[in-house]
C-alpha positions in Angstrom: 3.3 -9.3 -5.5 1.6 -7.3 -2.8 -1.0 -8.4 -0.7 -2.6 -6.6 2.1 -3.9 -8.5 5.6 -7.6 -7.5 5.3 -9.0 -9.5 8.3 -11.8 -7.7 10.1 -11.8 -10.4 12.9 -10.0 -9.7 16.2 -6.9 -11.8 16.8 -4.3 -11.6 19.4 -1.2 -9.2 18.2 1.1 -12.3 17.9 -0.9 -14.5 15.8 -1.8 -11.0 13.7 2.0 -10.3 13.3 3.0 -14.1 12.3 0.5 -13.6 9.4 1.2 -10.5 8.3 4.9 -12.2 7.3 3.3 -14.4 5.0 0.3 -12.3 3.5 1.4 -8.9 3.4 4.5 -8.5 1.9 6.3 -7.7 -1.4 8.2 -10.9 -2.7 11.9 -10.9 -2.4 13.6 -7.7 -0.5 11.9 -4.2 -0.4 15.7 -2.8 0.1 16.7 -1.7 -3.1 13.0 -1.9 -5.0 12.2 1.4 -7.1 9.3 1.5 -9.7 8.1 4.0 -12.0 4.1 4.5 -12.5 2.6 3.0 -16.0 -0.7 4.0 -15.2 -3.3 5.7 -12.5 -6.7 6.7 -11.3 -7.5 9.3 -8.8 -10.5 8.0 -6.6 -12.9 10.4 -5.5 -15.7 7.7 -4.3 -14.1 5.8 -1.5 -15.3 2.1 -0.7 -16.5 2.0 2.5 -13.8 2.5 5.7 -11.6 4.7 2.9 -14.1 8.1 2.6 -11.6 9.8 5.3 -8.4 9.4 2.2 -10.2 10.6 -0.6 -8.9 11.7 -3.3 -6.3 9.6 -3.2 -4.2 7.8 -6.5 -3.9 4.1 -7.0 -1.3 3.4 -9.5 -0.6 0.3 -11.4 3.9 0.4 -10.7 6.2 -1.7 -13.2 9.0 -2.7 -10.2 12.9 -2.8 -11.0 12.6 -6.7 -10.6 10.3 -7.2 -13.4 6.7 -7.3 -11.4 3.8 -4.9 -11.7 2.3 -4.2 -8.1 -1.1 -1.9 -7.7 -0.7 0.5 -5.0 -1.8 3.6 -3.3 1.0 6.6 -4.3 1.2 8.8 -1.1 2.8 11.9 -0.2 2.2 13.1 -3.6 -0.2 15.6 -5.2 0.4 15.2 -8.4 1.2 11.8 -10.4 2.5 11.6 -14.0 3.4 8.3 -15.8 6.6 7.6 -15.6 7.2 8.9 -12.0 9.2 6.8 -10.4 8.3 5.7 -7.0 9.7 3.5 -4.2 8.0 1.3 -1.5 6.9 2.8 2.0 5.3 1.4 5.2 2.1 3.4 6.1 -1.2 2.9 7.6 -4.0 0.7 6.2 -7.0 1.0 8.8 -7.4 0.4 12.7 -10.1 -1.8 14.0 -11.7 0.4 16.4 -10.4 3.5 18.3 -8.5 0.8 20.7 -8.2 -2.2 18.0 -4.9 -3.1 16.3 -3.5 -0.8 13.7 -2.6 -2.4 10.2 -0.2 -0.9 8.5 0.6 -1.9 4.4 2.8 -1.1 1.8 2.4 2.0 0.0 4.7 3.9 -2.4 5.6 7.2 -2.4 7.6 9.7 -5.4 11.4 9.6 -5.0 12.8 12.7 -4.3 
């Protein structure tokens, strides 16, 4: 399962990392996970911190090992069900023009 690290409170970058192990993640190894999209939504009203991304596709992906993740497709214009889709490493949000930079799984359309 995937959670992001949504703390808005500083922290120091060590204590930050050491969490993110634990609460941002998807279980077991990411090496040889592929999925293929079952269903998705193209948002055109962003929550607030997300209006600079819009539109951008969240997609509900059935994984190889059996779990169902929801997750932003990047790198994509145009999403079909069935696409399959593997796991990436991109950028959440930064806290500030000199804060720490999150970054999150995302997936993106295998080539």
């Amino acid at each position: 399962m995937f959670f992001a690290v949504v703390n808005m409170n500083k922290k120091n970058s060590p204590l930050l990392w050491r969490q993110s192990k634990e609460n941002c993640r998807l279980s077991g190894s990411t090496e040889n996970i592929k999925g293929a999209v079952e269903s998705f939504t193209i948002m055109h009203n962003a929550p607030l911190g997300f209006e600079n991304q819009v539109p951008y596709i969240l997609a509900l992906i059935a994984l190889t090992n059996g779990e169902k993740v929801t997750s932003q497709i990047v790198d994509c214009k145009k999403v079909a069900i069935g696409m399959n889709v593997e796991p990436c490493l991109r950028r959440i949000y930064a806290d500030g023009d000199d804060g720490l930079i999150h970054y999150g799984t995302k997936f993106r359309m295998i080539q």
